[in-house]
C-alpha positions as a printed Julia matrix, in Angstrom:
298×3 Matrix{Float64}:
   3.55  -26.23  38.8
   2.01  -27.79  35.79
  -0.75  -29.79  37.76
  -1.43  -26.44  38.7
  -5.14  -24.94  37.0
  -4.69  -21.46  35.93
  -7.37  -19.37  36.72
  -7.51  -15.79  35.13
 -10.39  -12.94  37.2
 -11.02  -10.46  34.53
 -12.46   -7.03  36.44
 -14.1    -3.94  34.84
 -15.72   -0.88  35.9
 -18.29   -1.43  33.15
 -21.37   -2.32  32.8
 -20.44   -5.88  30.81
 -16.67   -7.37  30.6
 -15.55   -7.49  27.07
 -16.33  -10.32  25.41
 -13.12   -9.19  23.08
 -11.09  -10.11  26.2
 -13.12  -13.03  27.12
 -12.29  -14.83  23.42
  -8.28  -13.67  24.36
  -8.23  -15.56  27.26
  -9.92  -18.71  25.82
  -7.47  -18.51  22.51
  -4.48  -18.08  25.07
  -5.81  -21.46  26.67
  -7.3   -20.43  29.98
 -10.02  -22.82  30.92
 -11.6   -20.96  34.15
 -12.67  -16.99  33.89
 -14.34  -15.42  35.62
 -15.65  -12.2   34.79
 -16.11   -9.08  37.24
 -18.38   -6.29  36.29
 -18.83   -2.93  37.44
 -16.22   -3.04  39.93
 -15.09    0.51  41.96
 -11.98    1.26  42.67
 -12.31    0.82  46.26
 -13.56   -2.85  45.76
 -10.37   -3.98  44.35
  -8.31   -4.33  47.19
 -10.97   -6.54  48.32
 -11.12   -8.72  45.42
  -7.27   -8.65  44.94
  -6.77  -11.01  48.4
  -9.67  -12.95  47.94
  -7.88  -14.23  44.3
  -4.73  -14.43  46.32
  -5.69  -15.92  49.74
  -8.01  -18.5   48.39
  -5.01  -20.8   47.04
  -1.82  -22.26  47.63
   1.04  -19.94  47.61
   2.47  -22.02  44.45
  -0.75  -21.33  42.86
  -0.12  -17.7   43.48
   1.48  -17.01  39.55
  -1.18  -19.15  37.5
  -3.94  -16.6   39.35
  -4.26  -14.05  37.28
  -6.1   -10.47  37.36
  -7.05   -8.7   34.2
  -7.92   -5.23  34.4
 -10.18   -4.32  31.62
 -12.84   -1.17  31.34
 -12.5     1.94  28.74
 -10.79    4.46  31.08
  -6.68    3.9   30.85
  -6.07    6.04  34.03
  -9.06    4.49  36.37
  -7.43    1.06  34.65
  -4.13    1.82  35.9
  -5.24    3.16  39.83
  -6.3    -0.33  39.51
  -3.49   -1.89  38.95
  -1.71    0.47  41.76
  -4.46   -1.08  43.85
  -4.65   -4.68  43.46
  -0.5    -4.34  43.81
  -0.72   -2.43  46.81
  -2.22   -5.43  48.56
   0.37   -8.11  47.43
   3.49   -9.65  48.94
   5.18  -13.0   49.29
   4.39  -15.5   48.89
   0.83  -14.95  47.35
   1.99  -12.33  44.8
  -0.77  -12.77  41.78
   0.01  -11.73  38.09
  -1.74   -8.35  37.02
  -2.1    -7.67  33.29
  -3.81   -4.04  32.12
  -5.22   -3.73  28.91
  -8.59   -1.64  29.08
 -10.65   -1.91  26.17
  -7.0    -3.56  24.31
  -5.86   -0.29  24.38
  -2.54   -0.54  25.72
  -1.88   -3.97  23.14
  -3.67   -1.53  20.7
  -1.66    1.4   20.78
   1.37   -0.74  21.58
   0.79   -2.35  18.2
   0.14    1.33  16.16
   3.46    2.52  17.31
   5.54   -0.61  16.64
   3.98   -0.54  12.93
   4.88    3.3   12.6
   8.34    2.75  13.92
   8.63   -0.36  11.64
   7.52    2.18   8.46
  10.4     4.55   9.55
  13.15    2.11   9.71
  13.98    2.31   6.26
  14.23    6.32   6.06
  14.93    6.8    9.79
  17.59    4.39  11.66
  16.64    6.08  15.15
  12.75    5.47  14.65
  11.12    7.79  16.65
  13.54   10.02  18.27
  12.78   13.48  17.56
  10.13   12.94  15.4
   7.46   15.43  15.18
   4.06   13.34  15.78
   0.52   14.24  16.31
  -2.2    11.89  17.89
  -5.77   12.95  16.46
  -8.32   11.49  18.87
  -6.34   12.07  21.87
  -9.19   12.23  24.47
  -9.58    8.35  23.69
  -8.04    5.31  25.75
  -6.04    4.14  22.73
  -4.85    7.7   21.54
  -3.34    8.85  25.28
  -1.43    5.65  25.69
  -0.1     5.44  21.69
   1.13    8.99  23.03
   2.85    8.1   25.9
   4.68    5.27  24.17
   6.07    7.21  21.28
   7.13   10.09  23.96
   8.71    7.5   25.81
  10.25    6.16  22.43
  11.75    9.51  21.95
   8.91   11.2   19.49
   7.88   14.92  19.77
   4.13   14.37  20.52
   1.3    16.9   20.38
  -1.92   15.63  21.56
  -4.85   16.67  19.34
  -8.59   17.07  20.37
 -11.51   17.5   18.44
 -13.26   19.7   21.26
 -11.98   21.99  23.57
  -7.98   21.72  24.29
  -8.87   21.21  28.08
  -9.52   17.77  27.57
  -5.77   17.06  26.03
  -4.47   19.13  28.46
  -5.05   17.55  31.41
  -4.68   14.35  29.98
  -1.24   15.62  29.37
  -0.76   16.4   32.31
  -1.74   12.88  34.32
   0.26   11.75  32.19
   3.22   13.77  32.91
   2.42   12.68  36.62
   2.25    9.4   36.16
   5.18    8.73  33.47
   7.12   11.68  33.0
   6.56   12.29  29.55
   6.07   15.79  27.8
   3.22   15.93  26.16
   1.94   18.9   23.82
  -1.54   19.74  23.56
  -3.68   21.15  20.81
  -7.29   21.47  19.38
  -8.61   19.94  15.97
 -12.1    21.49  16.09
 -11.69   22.59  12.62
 -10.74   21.86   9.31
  -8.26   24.75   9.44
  -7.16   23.6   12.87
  -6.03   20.07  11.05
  -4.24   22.27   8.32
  -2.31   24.39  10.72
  -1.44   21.43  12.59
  -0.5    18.71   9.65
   1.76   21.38   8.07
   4.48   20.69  10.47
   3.53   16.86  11.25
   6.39   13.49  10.6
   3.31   11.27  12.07
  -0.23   11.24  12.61
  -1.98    8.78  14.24
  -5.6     8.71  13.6
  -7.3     7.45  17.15
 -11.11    8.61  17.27
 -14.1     7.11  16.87
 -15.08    4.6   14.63
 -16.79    5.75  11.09
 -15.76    8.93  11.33
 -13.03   11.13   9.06
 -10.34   13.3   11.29
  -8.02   13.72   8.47
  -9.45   14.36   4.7
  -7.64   14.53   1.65
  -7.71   18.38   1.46
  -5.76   18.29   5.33
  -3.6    15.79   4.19
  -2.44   17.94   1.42
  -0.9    20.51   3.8
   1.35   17.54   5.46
   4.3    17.95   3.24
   6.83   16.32   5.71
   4.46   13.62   6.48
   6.08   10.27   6.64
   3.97    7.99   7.73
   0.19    7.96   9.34
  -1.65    4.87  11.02
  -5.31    4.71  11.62
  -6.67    2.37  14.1
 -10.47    2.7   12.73
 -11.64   -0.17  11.03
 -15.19    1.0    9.95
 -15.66    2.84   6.79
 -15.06    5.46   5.95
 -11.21    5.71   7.13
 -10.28    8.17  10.13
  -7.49    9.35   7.51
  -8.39    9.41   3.94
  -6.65    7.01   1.15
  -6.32    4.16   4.06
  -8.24    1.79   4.32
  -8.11   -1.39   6.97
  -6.04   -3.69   5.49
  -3.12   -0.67   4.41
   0.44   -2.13   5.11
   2.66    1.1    3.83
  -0.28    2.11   1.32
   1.8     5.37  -0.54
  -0.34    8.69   0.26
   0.3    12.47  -0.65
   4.0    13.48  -0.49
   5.33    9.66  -0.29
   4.12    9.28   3.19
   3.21    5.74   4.04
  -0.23    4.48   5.57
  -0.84    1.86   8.17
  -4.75    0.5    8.32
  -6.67   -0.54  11.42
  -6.39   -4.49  10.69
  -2.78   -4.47   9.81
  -2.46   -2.83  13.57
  -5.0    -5.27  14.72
  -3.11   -8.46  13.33
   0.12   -7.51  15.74
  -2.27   -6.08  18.41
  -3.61   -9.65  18.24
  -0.48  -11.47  18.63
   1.4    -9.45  21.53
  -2.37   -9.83  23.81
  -2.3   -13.33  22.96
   1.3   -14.03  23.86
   1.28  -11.99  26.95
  -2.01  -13.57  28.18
  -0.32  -17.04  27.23
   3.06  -15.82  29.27
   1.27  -15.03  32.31
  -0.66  -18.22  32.38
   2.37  -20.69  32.28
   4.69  -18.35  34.27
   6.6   -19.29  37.28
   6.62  -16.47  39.27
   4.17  -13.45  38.8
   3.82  -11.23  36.52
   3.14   -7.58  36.17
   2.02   -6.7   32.83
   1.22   -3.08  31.34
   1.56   -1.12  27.94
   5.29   -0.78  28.24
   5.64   -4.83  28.4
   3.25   -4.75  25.16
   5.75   -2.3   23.2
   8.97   -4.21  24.14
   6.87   -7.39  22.59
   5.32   -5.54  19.45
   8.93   -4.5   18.81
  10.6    -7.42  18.56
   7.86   -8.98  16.77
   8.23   -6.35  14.28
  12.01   -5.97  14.28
């Protein structure tokens, strides 16, 4: 198969692809993209056998489907989709990573688990941990993985506690996880909530604060807290982007947006350079990303 081209389709339900994937797939050493924009749901069926039907069954594992956008549950129906419409010999390889999200969030829990070692053997089993900016792509899925990884996890929103809740429960549909839900509307709300908090991730939009000083004071069994925002100032106060175990109130330990983004990096790249040189196809999603930002932590 190595006189074979690999040829990665990159889909989204936006208006533009990323150009943040498009740079992946060029670093990971694909020569031919081609890039798919505002694509439904009910088009990818469609799509899915023209990519598979339009080349030699051999050629079937260097065709490859990213499935990008911002929405992680549209993202994964479209997976479910394009998979739907597969079978020998012309089975394609599927990656989902909307937005990087999945790598992303992949990537923040590895780095939290990798802060905990030292104090906590089991790394996130039973831990109590709170994801502030829950209603986000990154936020849901860093949830899912540390419930999967054993964590207690509440999911926090800044509006109204609908929007967590029902997240919680596709969730609960789709994976099985239990998922708490919660609102952070105010700065009381964060104090109430921090009090009884082992982790925080800090998930919402970029430039804004979630968690100030003053909260952070109230999280006396804090251990460790991880901010994926990379634009000043800091979702959570006293980390900044390049924070690798920065010490905060109470000894807790802080994890900064670049320091997530450096491993986030390296498991997208890998995976994307995986699935181009495999030999047989390849399903990727965020649970492939967290067994890879593990052992490239461990």
């Amino acid at each position: 198969m190595a006189d074979i081209a690999p040829i990665l389709h990159i889909i989204s339900p936006l208006r533009h692809v990323s150009p943040f994937d498009v740079n992946m797939a060029v670093d990971a050493g694909y020569a031919t993209i081609l890039p798919y924009s505002g694509v439904t749901l009910d088009e990818v069926g469609d799509l899915t056998q023209d990519m598979m039907f339009s080349r030699h069954p051999d050629a079937a594992p260097r065709t490859g489907l990213f499935i990008g956008g911002k929405d992680a549950g549209l993202a994964l129906d479209m997976a479910n989709k394009a998979k739907s419409v597969l079978f020998p010999p012309f089975e394609i390889s599927i990656f989902v990573d909307p937005a990087g999200s999945f790598t992303t969030a992949a990537a923040m829990v590895a780095e939290v688990e990798l802060k905990l070692r030292p104090s906590r053997p089991e790394g996130l089993k039973g831990v109590k941990l709170q994801v502030f900016g829950a209603t986000g792509v990154v936020g849901g899925i860093a949830g899912v993985i540390a419930a999967q990884a054993g964590a207690q996890v509440t999911l926090v929103s800044h509006r109204d506690i609908e929007a967590v809740e029902a997240k919680a429960r596709d969730f609960k549909q789709r994976f099985g996880v239990d998922l708490a839900s919660a609102t952070g509307k105010s700065e009381d709300d964060k104090r109430a909530l921090v009090a009884d908090a082992e982790v925080v991730l800090a998930c919402g939009r970029a430039g804004v604060e979630i968690l100030s000083a003053d909260v952070l004071a109230e999280a006396k069994h804090l251990k460790v807290a991880a901010d994926v925002n990379a634009v000043p100032p800091s979702g959570i106060a006293g980390i900044d982007a390049h924070a690798n175990g920065t010490p905060l109130a109470h000894g807790a330990l802080g994890i900064g947006a670049l320091t997530i983004g450096h491993l986030k990096y390296r498991v997208q790249h890998e995976l994307l350079q995986r699935m181009r040189v495999a030999p047989s196809a390849m399903t990727i999603g965020f649970e492939d990303a967290f067994v890879l930002a593990r052992s490239l932590t461990a």
